[in-house]
N, C-alpha and C positions, 0 to 999 in steps of 0.2 A: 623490761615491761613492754616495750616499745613492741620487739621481734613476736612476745607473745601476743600481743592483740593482734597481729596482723595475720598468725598463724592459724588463731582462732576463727579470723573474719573469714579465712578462703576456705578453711573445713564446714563453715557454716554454707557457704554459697555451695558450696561440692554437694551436700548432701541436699541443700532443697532442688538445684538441676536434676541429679538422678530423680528423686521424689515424683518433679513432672515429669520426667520423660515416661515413668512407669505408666500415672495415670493416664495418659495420651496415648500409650499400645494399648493400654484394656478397654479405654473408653468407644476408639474409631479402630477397630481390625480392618476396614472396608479406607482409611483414610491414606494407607500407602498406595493404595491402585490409584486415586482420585489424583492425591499428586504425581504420579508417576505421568497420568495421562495429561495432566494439566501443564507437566513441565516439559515432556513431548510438543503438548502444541506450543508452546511459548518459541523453544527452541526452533522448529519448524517454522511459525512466522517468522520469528528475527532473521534468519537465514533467506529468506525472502527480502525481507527489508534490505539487509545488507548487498541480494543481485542487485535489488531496483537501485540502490544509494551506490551501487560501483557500474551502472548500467547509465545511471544520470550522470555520474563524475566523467565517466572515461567515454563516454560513447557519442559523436560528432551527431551536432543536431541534423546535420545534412547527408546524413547515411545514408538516410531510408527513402533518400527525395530521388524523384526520376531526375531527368536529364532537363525537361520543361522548367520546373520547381527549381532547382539550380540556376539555371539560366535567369530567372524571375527574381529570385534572393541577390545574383552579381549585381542585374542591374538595381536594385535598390538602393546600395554599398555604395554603387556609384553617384548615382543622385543626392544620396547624406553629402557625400562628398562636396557637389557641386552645389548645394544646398549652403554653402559654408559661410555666413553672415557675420562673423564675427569679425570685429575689426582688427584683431593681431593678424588672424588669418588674412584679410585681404592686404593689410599693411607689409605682409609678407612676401605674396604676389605683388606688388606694384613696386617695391623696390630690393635691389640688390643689394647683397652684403659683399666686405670685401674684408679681407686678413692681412697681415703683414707680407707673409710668405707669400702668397698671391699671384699670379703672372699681373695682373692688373698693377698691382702694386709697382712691380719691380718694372714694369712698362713706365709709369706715370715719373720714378722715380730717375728713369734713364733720361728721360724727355727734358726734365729739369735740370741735370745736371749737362748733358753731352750736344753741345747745336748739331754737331755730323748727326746724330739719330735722330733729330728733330730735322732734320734734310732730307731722309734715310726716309721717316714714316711719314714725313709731309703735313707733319701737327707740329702744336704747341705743348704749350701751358700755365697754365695761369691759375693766380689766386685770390681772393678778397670776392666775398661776394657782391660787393657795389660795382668793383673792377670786372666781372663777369655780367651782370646786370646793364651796364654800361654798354659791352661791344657785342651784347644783345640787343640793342635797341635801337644803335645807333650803325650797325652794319649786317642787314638782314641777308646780306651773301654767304656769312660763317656759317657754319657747319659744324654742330658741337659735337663731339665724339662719346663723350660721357663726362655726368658732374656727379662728384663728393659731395659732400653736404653733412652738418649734424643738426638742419632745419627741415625736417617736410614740409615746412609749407613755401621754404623755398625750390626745395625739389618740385614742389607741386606746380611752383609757377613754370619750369621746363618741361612738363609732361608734355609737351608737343613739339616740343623742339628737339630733344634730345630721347634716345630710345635707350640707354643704358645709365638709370639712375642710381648712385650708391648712397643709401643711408650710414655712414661713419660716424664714429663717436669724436670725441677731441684727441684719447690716446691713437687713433690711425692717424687722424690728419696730422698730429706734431709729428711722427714716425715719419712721414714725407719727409722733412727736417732738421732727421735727426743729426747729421753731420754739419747742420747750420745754425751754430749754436743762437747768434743775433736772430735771424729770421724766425727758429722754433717761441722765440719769447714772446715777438710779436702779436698782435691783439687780433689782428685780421684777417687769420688764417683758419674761418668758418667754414668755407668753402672753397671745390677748387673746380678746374675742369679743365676738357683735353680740347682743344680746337682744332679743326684741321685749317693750314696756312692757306688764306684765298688768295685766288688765282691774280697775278700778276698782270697789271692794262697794260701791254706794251705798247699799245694803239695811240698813246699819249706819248710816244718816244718821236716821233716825227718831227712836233715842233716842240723847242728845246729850246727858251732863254734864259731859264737860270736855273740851271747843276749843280746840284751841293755833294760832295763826294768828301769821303770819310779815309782818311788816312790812318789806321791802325790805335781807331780810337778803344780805350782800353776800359773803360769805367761805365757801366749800365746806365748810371744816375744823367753822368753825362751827354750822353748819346742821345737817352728819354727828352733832355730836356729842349737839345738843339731838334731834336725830330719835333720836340712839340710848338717849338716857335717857328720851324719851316714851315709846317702846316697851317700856321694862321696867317702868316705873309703869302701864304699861296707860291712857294715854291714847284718847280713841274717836275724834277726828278732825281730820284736817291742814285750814287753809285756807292759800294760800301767795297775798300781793298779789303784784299783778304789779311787775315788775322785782326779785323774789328771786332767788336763786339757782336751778336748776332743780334740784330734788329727783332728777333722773335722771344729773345731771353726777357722771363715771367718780370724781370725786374724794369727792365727798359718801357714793358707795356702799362706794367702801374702808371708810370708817368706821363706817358703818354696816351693812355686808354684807348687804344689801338685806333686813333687817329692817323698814324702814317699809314697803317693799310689801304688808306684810300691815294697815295701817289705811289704811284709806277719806282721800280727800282731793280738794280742791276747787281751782280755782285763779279769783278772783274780784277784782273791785275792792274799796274802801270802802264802797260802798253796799251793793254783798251780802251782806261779812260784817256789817254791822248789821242787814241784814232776816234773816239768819240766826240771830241772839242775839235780834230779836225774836219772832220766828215760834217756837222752840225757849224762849223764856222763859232765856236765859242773861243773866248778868250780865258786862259786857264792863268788863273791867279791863285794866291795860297798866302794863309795867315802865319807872318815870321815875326821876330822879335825885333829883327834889322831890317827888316822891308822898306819900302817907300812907300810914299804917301798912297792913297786910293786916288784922288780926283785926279791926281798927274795921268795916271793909266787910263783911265774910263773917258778923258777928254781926248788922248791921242788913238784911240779904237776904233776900227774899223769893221768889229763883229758884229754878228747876228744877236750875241748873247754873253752869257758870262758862266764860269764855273768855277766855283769858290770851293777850294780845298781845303780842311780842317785837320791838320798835322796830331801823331801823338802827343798828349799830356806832357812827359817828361822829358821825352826824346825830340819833340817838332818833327819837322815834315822829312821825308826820306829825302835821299839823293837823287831816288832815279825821277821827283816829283820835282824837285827843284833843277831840273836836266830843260824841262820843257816847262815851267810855271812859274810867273814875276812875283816873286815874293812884296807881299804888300801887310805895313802895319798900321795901329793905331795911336794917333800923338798922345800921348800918357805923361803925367811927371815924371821929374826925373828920379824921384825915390820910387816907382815904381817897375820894376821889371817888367811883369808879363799879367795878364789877366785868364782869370779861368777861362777853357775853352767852352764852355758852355756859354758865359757872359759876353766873348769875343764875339764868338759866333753870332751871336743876338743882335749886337751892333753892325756888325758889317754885312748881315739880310737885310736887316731894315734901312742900312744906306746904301745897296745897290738895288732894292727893288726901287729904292725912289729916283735913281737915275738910271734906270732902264726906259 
């Protein structure tokens, strides 16, 4: 039933299409030319439309411009440019970006690790932004080389001091780090920056009464701490043996806030500092476990001054120091061995500046 309705329905539609198409040639014999001419012109404009629509797509608005008209439109382009007020954009320009891979990077990262390149390039490095803040303020001879940061408005506070600012996120600055696992966790490592090492007063080496010279001191913490209590005794001059710690290492100057940069200091063998305590008439003393008393020596003296040597941690004082220097200690109980070098040291400044 189904197949026959539907057979019925297209024979019904077949025959009313022919039906009109009949009446439509009897009625317009003149209506083939009409449309004929009607779909000429149709085809005709759209062929048109379609140059102008591939004429506007494809064809350079500066074709048709003389050399003037060019010249007119660059400089436009360039003024948008220079026009440029948004603040990513200027945020952009005012400071530097920096990557892991980086020369910048692997510079900063040598400086920290290696003291010969930190010799080599005549900088530092240092981090904590109060710690950088600090030897800003307090020593206008530095000379910043460039600061990290993940604060603009502490970069902003260097914009005249320093001419290569890098805005860093937190994953650059821990990447400094990455091989230090304690230090990476640390809280205070917002910012960093490169310092180049100010120049050295030797002008201060003439007169010389109290020398503190460093005998293959091995621990940052400690070095920090003895540099920082010479400094407030007003000690007149550092000699540092070699294989100390570098007086310039980012960890010694936490502690000290780059306070010892303002005395003079040498970096020399065993022979120098003894042609030093001669030449200068100091008497060269050095902190031992078996020493003798301090006033026995400083009452039988005949120097100009004195030079206090402070022996390795584990090891104490070398040989070739104890060759020319009266080992001298301090009266302790007898359940006590030996006292931190840092702590020794503290005592035996503060009792020879008082008997100088």
């Amino acid at each position: 039933m189904i197949r026959r309705y539907v057979t019925d329905k297209y024979i019904c539609i077949e025959t009313c299409f022919a039906f009109k198409r009949r009446i439509c040639t009897l009625l317009s014999k003149d209506a083939n030319l009409v449309n004929f001419k009607e779909k000429n012109s149709f085809s005709v404009n759209q062929s048109n439309n379609a140059n102008t629509l591939y004429n506007d797509n494809f064809t350079p608005h500066w074709i048709n411009l003389n050399k003037q008209e060019k010249n007119k439109l660059a400089s436009e382009e360039k003024e948008k440019h220079k026009m440029c007020n948004n603040s990513e954009c200027v945020l952009y320009k005012e400071y530097l970006s920096i990557s892991k891979r980086s020369k910048m990077m692997k510079y900063i990262i040598r400086l920290r690790k290696k003291s010969n390149f930190r010799k080599k390039m005549n900088a530092f490095f240092v981090k904590d932004s109060e710690t950088i803040v600090h030897l800003s303020n307090n020593n206008n001879s530095l000379i910043f080389e460039a600061i990290l940061s993940n604060s603009k408005t502490f970069l902003h506070h260097f914009k005249n001091k320093c001419k290569k600012l890098y805005y860093a996120n937190d994953d650059i600055l821990k990447y400094i780090f990455h091989d230090s696992p304690n230090v990476k966790k640390e809280k205070n490592n917002d910012s960093i920056a490169i310092i180049k090492i100010p120049p050295n007063n030797l002008k201060k080496f003439e007169n010389i009464k109290f020398l503190l010279a460093f005998d293959r001191i091995r621990y940052a913490y400690n070095l920090g701490k003895i540099l920082s209590t010479a400094y407030s005794m007003n000690v007149d001059f550092f000699f540092y043996v070699h294989n100390t710690v570098d007086p310039f290492n980012h960890k010694v100057i936490e502690v000290t806030r780059g306070s010892h940069f303002h005395i003079p200091y040498i970096f020399g063998s065993y022979e120098e500092l003894e042609n030093i305590c001669t030449q200068h008439k100091l008497l060269p003393i050095v902190a031992h476990t078996s020493g003798i008393n301090l006033t026995n020596i400083l009452k039988e003296s005949k120097h100009n001054g004195v030079c206090l040597i402070l022996g390795n941690e584990s090891t104490g004082p070398h040989a070739d120091i104890l060759s020319f220097a009266k080992p001298i200690s301090l009266p302790m109980h007898e359940m006590t061995n030996s006292l931190n070098v840092s702590v020794a040291a503290s005592i035996f400044i503060h009792y020879l500046k008082n008997m100088l």
